[in-house]
Backbone bond lengths (Angstrom), bond angles and torsions (degrees), N, CA, C in turn:
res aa  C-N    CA-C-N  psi(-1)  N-CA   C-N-CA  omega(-1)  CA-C   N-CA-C  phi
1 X - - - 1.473 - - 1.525 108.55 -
2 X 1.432 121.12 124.07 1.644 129.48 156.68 1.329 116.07 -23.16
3 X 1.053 105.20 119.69 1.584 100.79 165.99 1.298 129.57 -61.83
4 X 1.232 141.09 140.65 1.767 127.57 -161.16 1.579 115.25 -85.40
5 X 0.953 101.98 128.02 1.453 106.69 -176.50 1.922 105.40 -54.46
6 X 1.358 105.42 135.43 1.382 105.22 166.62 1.749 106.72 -74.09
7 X 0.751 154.63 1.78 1.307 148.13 -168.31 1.755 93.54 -105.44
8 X 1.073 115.03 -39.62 1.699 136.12 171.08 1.577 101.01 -59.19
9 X 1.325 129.35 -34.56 1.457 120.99 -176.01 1.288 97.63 -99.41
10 X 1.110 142.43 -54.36 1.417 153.19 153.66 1.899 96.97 6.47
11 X 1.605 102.88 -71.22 1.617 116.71 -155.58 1.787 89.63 -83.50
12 X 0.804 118.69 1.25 1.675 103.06 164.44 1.321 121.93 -97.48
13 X 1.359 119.06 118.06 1.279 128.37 -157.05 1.685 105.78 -72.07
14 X 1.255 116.51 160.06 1.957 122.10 162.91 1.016 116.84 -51.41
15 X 1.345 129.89 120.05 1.413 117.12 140.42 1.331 132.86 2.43
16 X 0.973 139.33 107.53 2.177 135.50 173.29 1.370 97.40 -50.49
17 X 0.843 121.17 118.50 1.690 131.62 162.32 1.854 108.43 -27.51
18 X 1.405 90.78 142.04 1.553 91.84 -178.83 1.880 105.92 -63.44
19 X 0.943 128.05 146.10 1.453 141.48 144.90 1.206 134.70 -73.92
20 X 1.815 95.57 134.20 1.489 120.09 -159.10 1.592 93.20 -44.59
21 X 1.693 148.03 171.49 1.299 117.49 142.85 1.614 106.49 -102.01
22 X 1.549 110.61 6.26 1.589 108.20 172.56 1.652 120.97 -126.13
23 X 2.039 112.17 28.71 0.880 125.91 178.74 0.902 128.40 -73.68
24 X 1.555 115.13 -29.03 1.967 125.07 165.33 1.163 100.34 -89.39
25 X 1.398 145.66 -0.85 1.786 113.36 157.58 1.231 126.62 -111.00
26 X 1.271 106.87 150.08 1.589 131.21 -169.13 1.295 87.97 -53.07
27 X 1.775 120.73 132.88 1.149 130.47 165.85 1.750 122.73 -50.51
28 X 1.254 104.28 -16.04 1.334 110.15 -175.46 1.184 99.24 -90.26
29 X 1.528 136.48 -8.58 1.699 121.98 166.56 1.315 115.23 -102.23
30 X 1.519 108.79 9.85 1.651 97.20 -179.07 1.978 107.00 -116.52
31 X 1.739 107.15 126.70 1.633 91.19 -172.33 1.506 99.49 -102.37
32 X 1.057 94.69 144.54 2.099 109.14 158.63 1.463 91.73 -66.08
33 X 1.556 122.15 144.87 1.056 143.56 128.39 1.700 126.59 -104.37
34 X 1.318 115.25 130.74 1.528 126.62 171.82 1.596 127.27 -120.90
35 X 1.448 132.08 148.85 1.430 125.32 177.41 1.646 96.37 -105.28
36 X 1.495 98.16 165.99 1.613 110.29 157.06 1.111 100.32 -163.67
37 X 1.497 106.18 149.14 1.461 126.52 -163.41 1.682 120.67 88.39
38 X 1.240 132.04 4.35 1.258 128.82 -165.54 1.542 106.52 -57.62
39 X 1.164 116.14 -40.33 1.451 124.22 -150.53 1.394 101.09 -101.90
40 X 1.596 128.53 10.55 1.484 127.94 173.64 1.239 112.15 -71.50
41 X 1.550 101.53 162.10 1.790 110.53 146.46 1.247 140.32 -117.26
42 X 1.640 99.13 44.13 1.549 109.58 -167.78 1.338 74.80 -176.13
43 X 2.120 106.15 144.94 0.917 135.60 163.37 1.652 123.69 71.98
44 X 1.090 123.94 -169.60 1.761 125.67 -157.99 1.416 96.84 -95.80
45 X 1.397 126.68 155.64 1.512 120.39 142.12 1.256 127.35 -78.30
46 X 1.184 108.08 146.65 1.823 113.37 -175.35 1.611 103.46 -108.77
47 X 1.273 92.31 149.10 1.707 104.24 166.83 1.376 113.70 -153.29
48 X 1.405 101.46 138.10 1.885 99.24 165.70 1.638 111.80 -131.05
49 X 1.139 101.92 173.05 1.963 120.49 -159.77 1.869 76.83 -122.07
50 X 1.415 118.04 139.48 1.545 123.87 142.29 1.120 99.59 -130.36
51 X 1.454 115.89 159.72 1.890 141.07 166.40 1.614 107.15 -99.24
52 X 0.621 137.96 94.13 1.510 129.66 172.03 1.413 119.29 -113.96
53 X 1.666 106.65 126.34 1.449 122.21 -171.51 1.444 106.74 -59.33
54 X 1.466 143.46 172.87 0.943 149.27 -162.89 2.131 99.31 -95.48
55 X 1.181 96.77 -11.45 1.640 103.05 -152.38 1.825 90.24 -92.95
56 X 1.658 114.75 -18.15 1.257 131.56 -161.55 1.777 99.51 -87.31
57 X 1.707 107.39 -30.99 1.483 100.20 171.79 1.665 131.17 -36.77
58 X 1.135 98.11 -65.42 1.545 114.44 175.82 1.395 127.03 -46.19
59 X 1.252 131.74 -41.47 1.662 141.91 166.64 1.402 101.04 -63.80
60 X 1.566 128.81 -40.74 1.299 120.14 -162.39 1.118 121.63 -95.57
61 X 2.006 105.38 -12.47 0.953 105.33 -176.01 1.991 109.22 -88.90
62 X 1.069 90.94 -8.69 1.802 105.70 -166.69 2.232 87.51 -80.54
63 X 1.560 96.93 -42.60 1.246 92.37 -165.43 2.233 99.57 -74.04
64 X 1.276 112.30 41.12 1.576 76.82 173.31 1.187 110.17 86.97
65 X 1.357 133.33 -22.46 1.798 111.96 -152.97 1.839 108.11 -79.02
66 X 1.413 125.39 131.60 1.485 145.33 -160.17 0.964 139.70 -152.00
67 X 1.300 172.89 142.73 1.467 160.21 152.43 1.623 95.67 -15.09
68 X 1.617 87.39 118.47 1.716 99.49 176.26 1.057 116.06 -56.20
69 X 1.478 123.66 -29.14 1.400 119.01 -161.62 1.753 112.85 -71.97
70 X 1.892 94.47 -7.27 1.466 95.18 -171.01 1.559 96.48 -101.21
71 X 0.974 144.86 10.11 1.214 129.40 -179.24 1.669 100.34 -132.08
72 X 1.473 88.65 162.57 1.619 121.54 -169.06 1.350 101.27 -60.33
73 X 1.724 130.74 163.44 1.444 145.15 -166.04 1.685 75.30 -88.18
74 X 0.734 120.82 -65.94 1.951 120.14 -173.41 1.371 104.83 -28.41
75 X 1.423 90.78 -77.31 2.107 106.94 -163.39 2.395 87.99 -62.75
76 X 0.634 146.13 -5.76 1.632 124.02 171.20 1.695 103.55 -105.95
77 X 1.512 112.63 -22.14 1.558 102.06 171.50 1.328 99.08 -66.86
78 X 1.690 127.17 -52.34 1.364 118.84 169.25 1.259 150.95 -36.74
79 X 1.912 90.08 -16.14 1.687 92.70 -175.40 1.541 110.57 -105.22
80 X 1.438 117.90 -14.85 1.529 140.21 -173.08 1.721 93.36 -48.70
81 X 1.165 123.38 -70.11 1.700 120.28 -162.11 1.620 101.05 -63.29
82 X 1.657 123.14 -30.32 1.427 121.13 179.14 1.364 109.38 -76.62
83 X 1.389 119.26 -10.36 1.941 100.56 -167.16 1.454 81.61 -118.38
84 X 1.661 136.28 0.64 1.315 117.24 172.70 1.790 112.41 -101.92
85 X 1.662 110.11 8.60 1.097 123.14 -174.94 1.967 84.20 -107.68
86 X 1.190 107.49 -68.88 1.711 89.65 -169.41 1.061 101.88 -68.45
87 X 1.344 148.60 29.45 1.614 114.68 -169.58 1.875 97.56 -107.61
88 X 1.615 126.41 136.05 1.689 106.36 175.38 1.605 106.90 -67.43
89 X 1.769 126.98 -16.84 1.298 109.69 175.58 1.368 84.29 177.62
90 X 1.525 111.13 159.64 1.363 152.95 -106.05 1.242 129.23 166.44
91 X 1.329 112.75 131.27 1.656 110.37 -161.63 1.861 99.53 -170.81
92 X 1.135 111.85 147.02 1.553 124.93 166.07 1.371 98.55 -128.41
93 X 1.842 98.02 151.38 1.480 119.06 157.53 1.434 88.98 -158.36
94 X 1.808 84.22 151.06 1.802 122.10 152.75 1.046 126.83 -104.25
95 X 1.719 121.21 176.84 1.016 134.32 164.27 1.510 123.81 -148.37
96 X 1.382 116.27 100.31 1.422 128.67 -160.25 1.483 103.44 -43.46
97 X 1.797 92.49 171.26 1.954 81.36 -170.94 1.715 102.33 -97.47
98 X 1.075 122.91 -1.41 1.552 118.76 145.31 1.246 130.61 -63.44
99 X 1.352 123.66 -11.71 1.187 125.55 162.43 1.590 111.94 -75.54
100 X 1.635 108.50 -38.75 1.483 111.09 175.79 1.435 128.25 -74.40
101 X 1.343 101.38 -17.02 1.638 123.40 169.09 1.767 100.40 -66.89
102 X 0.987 103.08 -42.04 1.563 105.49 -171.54 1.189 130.16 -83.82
103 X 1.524 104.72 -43.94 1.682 115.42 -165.20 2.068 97.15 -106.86
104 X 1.246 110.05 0.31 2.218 112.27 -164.94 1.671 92.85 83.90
105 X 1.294 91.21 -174.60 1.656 107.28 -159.65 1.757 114.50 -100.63
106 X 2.080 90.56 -27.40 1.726 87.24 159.40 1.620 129.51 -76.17
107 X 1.451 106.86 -25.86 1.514 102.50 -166.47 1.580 105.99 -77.43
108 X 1.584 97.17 -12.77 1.610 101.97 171.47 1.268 133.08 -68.14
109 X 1.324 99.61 -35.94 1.397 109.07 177.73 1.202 121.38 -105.47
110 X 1.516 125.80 18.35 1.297 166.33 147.62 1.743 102.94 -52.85
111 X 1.227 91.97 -66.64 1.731 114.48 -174.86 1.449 115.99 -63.31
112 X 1.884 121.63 -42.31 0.907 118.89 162.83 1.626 117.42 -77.13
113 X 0.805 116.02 -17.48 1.714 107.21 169.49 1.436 107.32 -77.59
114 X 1.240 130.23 -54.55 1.785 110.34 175.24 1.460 116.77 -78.09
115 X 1.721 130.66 11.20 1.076 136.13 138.12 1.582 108.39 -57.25
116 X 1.070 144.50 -55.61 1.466 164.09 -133.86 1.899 73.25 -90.68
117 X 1.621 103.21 -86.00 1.582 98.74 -155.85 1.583 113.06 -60.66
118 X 0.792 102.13 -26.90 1.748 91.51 -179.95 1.420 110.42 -83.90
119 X 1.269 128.13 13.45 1.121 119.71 160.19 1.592 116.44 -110.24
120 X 1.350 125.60 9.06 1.679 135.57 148.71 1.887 97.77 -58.14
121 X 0.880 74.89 132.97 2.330 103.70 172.39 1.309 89.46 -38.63
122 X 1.647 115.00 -57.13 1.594 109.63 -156.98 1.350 105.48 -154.56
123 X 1.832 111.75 108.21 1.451 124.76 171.91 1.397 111.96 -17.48
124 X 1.191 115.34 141.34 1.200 127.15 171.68 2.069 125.75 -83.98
125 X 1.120 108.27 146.65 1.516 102.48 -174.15 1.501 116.27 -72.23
126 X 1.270 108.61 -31.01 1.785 116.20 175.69 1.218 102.35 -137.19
127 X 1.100 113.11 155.17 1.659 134.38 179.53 1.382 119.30 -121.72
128 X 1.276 111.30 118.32 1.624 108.44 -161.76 1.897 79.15 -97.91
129 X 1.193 138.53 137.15 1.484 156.88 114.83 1.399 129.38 -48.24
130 X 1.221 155.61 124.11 1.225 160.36 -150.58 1.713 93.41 -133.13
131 X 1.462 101.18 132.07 1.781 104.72 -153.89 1.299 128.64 83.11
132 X 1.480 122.79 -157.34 1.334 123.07 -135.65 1.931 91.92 -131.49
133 X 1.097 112.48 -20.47 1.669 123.12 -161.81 1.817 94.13 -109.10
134 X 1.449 105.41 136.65 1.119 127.74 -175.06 1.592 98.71 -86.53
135 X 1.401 127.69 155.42 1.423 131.79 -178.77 1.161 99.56 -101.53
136 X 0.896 99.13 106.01 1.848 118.94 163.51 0.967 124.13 -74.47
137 X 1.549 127.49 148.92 1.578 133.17 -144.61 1.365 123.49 61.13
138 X 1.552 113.97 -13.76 1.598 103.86 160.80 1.371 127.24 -110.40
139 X 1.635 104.64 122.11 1.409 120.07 -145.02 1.802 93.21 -85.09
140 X 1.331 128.80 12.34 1.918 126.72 162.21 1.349 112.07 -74.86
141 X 1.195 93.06 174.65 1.257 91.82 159.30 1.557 144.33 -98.77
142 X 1.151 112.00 168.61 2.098 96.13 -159.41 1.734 96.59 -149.86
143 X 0.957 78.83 162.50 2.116 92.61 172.56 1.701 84.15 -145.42
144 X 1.902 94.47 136.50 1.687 100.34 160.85 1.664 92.40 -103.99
145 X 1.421 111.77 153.23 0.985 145.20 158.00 1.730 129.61 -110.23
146 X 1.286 117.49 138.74 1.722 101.94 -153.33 1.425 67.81 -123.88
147 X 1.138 88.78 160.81 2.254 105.83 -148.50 1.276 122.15 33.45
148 X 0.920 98.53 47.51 1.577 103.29 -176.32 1.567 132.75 -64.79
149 X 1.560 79.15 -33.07 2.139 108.45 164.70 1.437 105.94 -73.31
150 X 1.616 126.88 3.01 1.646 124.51 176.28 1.345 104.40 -113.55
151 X 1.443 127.84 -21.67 1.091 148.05 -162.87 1.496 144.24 -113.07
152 X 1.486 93.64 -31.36 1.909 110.70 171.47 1.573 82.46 -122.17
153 X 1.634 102.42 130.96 1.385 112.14 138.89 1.324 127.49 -59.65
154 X 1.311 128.76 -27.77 1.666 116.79 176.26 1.548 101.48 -71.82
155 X 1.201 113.37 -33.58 2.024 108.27 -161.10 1.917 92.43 -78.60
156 X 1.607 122.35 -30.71 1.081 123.47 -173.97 1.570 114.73 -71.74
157 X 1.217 116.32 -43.43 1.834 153.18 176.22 2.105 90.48 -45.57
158 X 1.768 110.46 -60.96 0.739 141.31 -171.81 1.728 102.59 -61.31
159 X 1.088 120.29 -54.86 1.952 119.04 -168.91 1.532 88.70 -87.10
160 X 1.263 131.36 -20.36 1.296 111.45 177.11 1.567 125.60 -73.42
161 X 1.441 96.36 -45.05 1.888 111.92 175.38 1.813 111.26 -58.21
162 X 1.593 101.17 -34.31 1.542 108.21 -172.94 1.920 97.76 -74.62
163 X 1.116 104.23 -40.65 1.302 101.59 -157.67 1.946 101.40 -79.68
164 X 1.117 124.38 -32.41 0.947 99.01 177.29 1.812 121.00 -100.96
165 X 1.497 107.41 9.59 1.351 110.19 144.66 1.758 147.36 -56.00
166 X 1.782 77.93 -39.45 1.503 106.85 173.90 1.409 110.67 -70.78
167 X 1.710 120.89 -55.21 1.918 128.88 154.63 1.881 102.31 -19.40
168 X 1.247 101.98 -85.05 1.353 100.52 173.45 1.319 139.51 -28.11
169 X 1.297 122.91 -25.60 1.295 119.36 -159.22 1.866 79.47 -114.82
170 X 1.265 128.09 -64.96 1.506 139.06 -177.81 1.979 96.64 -23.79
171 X 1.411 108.26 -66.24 1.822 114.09 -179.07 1.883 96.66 -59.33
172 X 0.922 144.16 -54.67 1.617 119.77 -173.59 1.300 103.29 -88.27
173 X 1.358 145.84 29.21 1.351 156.68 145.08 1.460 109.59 -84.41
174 X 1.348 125.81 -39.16 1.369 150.62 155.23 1.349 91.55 -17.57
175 X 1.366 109.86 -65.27 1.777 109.69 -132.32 1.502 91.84 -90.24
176 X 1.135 114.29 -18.21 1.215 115.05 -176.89 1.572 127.53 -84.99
177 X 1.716 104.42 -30.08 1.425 108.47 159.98 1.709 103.74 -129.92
178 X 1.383 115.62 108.30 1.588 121.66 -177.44 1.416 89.86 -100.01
179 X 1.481 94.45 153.51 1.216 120.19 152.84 2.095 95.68 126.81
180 X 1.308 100.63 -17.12 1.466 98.11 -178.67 1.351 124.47 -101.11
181 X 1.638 127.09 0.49 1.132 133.43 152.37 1.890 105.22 101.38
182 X 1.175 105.08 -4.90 1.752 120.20 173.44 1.488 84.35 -18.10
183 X 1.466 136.94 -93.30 1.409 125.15 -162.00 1.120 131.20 -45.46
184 X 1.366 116.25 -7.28 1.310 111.50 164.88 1.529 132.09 -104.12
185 X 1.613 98.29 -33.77 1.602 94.45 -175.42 2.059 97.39 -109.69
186 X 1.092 105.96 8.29 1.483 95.85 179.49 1.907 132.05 88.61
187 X 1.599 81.70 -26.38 1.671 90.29 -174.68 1.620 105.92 125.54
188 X 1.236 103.99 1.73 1.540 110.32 -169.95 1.218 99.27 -85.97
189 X 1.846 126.25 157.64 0.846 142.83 -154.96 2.207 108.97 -87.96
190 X 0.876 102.36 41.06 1.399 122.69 -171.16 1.165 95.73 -46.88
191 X 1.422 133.95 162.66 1.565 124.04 133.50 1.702 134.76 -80.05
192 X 1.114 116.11 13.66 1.547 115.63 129.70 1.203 114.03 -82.08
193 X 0.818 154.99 -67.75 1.249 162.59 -161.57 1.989 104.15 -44.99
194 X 0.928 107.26 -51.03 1.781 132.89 177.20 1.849 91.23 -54.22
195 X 1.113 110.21 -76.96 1.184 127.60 -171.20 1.637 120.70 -67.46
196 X 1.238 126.53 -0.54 1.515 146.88 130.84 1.374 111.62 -52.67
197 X 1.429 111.14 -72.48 1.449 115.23 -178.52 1.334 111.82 -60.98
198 X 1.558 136.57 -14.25 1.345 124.17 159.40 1.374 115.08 -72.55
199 X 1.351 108.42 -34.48 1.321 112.12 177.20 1.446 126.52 -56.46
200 X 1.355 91.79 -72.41 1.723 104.10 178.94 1.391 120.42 -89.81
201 X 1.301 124.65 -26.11 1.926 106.66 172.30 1.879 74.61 123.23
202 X 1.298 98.97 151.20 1.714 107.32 167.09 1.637 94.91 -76.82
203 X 1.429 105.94 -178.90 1.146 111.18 -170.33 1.781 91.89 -128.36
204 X 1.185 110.64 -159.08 1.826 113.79 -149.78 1.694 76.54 -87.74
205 X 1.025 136.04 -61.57 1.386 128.50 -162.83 1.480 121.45 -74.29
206 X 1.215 112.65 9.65 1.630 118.28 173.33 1.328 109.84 -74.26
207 X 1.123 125.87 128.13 1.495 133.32 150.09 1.651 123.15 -33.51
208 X 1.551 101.04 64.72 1.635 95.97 -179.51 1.300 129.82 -60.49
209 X 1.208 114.31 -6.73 1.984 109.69 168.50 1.855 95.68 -95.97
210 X 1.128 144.48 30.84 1.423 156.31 -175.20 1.642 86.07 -107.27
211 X 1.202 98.31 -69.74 2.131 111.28 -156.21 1.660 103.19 -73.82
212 X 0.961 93.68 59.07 1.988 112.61 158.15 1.510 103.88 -81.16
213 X 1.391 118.87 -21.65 1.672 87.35 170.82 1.430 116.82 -111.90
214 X 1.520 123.96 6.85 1.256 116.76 138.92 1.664 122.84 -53.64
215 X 0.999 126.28 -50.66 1.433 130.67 165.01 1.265 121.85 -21.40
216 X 1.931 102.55 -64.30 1.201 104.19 -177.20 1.572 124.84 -98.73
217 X 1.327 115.06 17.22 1.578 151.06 175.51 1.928 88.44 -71.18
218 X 1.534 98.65 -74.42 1.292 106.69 -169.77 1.428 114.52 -69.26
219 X 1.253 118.21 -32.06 1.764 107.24 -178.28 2.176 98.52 -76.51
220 X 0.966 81.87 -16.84 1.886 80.48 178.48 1.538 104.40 -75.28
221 X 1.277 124.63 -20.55 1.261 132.13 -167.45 1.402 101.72 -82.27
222 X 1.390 107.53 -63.25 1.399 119.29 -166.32 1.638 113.26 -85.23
223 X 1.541 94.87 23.45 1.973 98.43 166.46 1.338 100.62 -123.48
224 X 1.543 126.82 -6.02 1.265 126.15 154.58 1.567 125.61 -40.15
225 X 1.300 143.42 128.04 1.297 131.29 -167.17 1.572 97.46 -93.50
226 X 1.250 133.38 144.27 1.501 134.65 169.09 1.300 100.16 -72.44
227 X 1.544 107.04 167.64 1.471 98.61 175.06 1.305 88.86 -125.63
């Protein structure tokens, strides 16, 4: 084969730049969605959808607003009345942890995210995703974004409202089963938390396909020889 003339590469124009896929819509039709709680062993996952006007950036961004996981229980109770004052719409959903016992832990939180969007007045035109996995079952359109809770204020707006809904519900779950520390670590796999559940038995809302190492806690026990 001829070698190509440089004057021949020269006359071939660039590529068109890739396209935004949420550059033609009005920020007010496209929602962030976020989860919290995926990675527990106790209790539902939460998710919420926000809309946020373009005019809403600036207050939220002055106020702090970020991936919840990076900010203080203070600074996200603080931001809840500001992103439910700028936001054009707003919505939470869960998904009990019998649902995650049943269906795995993505289709769960699958379920609470189009719980979340279908409960906005009016579907959104783009769907911003936070991560790498597209939301399935919603037939719009979407872009995932991986940090997306560091990066879009709606997906950030979004892990903040979920996450401190989920706080809320974890502390009057507390009162209802003590002794396992729910108010403090959330449901997360802590080692108090571990060491409760050896103690006392999970309770009805634990994620029983989670407690694989109670399982093997106890079959390690009971291959112990007595003396």
């Amino acid at each position: 084969m001829p070698p190509v003339s440089p004057a021949v590469v020269a006359a071939v124009p660039p590529p068109p730049p890739e396209q935004d896929p949420w550059a033609s819509h009005d920020p007010r039709s496209c929602a962030g969605v976020d989860e919290v709680g995926r990675g527990c062993l106790f209790g539902p996952v939460f998710a919420a959808a926000v809309v946020l006007p373009a005019a809403s950036l600036q207050p939220l961004e002055s106020a702090g607003l970020t991936d919840s996981k990076k900010l203080s229980a203070r600074h996200r109770q603080e931001l809840v009345p500001l992103i439910r004052q700028q936001a054009v719409r707003w919505s939470l959903g869960q998904a009990s942890a019998a649902e995650i016992d049943r269906w795995g832990i993505r289709v769960a939180t699958e379920r609470a995210m189009l719980r979340a969007l279908h409960r906005l007045s009016s579907p959104p035109a783009m769907l911003l995703v936070d991560g790498c996995l597209p939301l399935r079952g919603w037939s719009g359109a979407q872009r995932t974004l991986i940090g997306g809770d560091s990066r879009c204020a709606a997906i950030a707006a979004a892990s903040v409202l979920a996450k401190v809904e989920r706080d809320a519900l974890l502390e009057r779950l507390a009162v209802r089963y003590p002794g396992y520390g729910l108010e403090r670590h959330r449901g997360y796999g802590t080692a108090q938390h571990r060491e409760a559940l050896r103690q006392l038995g999970p309770t009805p809302l634990h994620r029983h396909g989670f407690l694989g190492f109670l399982r093997a806690s106890s079959a390690l026990a009971s291959a112990v020889p007595t003396p």
